[in-house]
VOFILO-416833 format. One record per residue (C-alpha): residue number from 1; x, z, y. Coordinates in Angstrom, 3 decimals, always signed. Layout:
REM VOFILO-416833
<node><seq>NUM</seq><east>X</east><up>Z</up><north>Y</north></node>
...
END
This chain:
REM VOFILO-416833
<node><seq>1</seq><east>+0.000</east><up>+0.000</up><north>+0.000</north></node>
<node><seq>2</seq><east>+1.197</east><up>-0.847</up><north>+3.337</north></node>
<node><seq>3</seq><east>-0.590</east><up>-0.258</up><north>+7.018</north></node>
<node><seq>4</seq><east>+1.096</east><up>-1.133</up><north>+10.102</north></node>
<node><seq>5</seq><east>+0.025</east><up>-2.145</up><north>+13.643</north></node>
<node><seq>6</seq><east>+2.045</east><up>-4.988</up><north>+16.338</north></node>
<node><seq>7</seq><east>+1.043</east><up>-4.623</up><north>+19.964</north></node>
<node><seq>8</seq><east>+1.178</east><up>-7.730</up><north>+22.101</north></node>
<node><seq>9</seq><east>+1.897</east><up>-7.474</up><north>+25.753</north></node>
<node><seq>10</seq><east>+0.707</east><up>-10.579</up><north>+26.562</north></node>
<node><seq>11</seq><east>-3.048</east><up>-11.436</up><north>+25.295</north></node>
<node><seq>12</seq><east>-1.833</east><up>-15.118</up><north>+25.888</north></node>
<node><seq>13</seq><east>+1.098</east><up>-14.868</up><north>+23.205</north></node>
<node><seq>14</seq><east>-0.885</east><up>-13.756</up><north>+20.738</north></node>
<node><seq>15</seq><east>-4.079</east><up>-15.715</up><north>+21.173</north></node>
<node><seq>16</seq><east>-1.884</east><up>-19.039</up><north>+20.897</north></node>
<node><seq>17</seq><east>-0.645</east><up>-17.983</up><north>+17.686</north></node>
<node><seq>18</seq><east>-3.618</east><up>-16.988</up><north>+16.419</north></node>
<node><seq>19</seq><east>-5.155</east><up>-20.749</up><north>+17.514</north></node>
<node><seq>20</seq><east>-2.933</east><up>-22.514</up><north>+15.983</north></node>
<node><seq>21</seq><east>-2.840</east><up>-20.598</up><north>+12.231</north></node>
<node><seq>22</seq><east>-5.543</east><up>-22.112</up><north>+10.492</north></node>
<node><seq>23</seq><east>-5.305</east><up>-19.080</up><north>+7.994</north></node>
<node><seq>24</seq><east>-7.209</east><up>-17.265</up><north>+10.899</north></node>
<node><seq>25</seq><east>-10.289</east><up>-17.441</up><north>+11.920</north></node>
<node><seq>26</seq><east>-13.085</east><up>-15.366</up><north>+14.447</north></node>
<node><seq>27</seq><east>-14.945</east><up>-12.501</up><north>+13.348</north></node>
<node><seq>28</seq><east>-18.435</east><up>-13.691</up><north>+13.213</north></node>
<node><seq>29</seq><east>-21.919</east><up>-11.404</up><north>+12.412</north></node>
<node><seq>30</seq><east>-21.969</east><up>-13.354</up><north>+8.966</north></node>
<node><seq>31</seq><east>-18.347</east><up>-12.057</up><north>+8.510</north></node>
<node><seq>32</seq><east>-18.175</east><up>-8.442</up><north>+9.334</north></node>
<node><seq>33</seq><east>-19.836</east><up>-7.011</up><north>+6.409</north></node>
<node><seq>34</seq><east>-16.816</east><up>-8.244</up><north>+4.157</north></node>
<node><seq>35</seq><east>-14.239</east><up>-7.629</up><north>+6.593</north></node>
<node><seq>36</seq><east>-16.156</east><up>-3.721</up><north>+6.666</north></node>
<node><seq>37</seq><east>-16.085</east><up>-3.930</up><north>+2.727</north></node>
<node><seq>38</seq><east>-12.190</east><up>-4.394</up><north>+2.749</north></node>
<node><seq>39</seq><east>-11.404</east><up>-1.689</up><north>+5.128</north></node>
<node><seq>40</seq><east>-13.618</east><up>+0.834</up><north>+3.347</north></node>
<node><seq>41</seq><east>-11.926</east><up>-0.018</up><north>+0.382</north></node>
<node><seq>42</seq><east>-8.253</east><up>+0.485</up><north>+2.114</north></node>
<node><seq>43</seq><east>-9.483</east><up>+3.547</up><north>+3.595</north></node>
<node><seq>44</seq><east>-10.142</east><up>+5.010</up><north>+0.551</north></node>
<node><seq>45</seq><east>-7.208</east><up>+4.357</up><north>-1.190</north></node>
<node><seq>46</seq><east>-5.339</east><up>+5.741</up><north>+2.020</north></node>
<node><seq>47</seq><east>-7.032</east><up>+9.309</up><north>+1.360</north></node>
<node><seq>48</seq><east>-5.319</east><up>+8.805</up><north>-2.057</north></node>
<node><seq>49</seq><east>-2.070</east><up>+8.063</up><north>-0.722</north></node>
<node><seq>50</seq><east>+1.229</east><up>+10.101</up><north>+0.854</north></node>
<node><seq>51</seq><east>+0.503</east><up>+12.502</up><north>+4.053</north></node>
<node><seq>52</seq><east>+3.004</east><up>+10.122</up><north>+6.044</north></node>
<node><seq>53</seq><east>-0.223</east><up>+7.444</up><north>+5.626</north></node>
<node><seq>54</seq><east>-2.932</east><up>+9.289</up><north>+6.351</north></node>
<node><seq>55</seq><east>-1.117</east><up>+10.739</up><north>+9.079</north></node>
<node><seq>56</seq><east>-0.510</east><up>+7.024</up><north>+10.371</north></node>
<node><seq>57</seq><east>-3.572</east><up>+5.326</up><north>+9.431</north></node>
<node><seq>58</seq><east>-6.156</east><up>+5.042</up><north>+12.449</north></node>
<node><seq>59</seq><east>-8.322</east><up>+2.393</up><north>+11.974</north></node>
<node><seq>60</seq><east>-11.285</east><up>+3.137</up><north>+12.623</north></node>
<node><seq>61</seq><east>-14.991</east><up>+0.010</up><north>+11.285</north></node>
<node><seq>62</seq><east>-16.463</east><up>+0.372</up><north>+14.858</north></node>
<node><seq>63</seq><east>-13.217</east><up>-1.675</up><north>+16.147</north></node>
<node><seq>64</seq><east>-14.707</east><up>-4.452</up><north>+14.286</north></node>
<node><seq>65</seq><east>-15.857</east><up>-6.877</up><north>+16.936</north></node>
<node><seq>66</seq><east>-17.544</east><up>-10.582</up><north>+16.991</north></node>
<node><seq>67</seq><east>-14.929</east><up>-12.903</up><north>+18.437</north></node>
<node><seq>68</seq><east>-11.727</east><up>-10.926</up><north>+16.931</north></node>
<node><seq>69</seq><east>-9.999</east><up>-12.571</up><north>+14.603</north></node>
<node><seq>70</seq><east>-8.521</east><up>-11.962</up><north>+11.121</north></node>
<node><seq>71</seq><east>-7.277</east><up>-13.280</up><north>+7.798</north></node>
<node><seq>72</seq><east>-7.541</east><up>-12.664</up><north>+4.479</north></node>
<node><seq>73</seq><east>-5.197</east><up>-13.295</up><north>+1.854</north></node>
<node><seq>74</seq><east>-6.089</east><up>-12.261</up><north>-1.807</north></node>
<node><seq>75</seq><east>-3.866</east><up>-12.888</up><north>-4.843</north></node>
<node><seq>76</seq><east>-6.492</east><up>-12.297</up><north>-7.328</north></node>
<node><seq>77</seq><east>-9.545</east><up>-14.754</up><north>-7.256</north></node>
<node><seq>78</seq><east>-11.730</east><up>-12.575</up><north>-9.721</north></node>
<node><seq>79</seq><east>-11.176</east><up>-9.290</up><north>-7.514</north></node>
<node><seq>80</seq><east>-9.573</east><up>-9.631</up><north>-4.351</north></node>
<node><seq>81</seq><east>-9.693</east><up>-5.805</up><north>-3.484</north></node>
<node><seq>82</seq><east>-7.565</east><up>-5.571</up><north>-6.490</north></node>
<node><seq>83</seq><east>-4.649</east><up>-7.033</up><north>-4.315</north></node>
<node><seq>84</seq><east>-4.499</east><up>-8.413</up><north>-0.584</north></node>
<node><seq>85</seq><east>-3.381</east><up>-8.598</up><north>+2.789</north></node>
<node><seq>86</seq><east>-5.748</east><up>-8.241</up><north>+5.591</north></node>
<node><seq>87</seq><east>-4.301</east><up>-9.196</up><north>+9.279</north></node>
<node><seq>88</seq><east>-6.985</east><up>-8.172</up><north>+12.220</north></node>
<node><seq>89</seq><east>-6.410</east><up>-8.926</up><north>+15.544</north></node>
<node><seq>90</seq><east>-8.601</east><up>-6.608</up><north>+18.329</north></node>
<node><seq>91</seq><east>-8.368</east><up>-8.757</up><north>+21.100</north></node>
<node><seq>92</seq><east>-9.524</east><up>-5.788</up><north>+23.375</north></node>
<node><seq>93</seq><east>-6.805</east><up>-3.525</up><north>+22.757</north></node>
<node><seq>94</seq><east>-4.050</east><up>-6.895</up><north>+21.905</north></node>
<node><seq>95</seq><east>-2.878</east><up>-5.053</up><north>+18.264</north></node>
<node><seq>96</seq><east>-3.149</east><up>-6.669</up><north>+15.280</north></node>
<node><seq>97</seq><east>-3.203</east><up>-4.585</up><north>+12.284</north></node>
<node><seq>98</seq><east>-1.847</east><up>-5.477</up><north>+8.769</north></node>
<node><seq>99</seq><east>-3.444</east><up>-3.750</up><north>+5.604</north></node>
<node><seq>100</seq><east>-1.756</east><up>-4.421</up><north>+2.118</north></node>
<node><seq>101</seq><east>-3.351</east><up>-2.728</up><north>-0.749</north></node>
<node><seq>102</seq><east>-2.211</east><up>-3.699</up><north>-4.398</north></node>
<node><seq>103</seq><east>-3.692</east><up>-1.492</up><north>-7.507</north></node>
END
């Protein structure tokens, strides 16, 4: 498991990058429910985890916002809780946050 957070100075730096990945893509009301799904997922293996993650670990599901962006990457077609990597960009606060969970 891995949780980390980038801050961007610059909204413009970030929201160019994030244009031209095509693995990216805006958080939508159709999308939010799996994007929630994930997180509550991570967030529970978290509480499992060492102190030094929950101690880091702040994400919180009412940052999840229509017109943020994310991407998510799943090794394993038949579950892809089971192993992943979740990018989410808030545009308000200009962090994107990276969640890795593998069982």
């Amino acid at each position: 498991m891995d949780y980390h957070k980038y801050y961007y100075v610059n909204n413009n730096d970030i929201s160019e990058s994030i244009k031209s990945n095509d693995n990216f893509q805006k958080v939508t009301n159709e999308n939010t429910d799996s994007i929630k799904n994930c997180i509550e997922y991570f967030s529970g293996r978290i509480n499992n985890s060492t102190d030094d993650m929950r101690n880091n670990y702040d994400f919180l599901e009412n940052q999840i916002n229509v017109d943020d962006y994310f991407c998510f990457i799943s090794k394993d077609k038949s579950n892809p809780l089971n192993n992943f990597n979740l990018y989410y960009l808030d545009k308000e606060t200009q962090i994107l946050y990276y969640f890795h969970s593998d069982v």
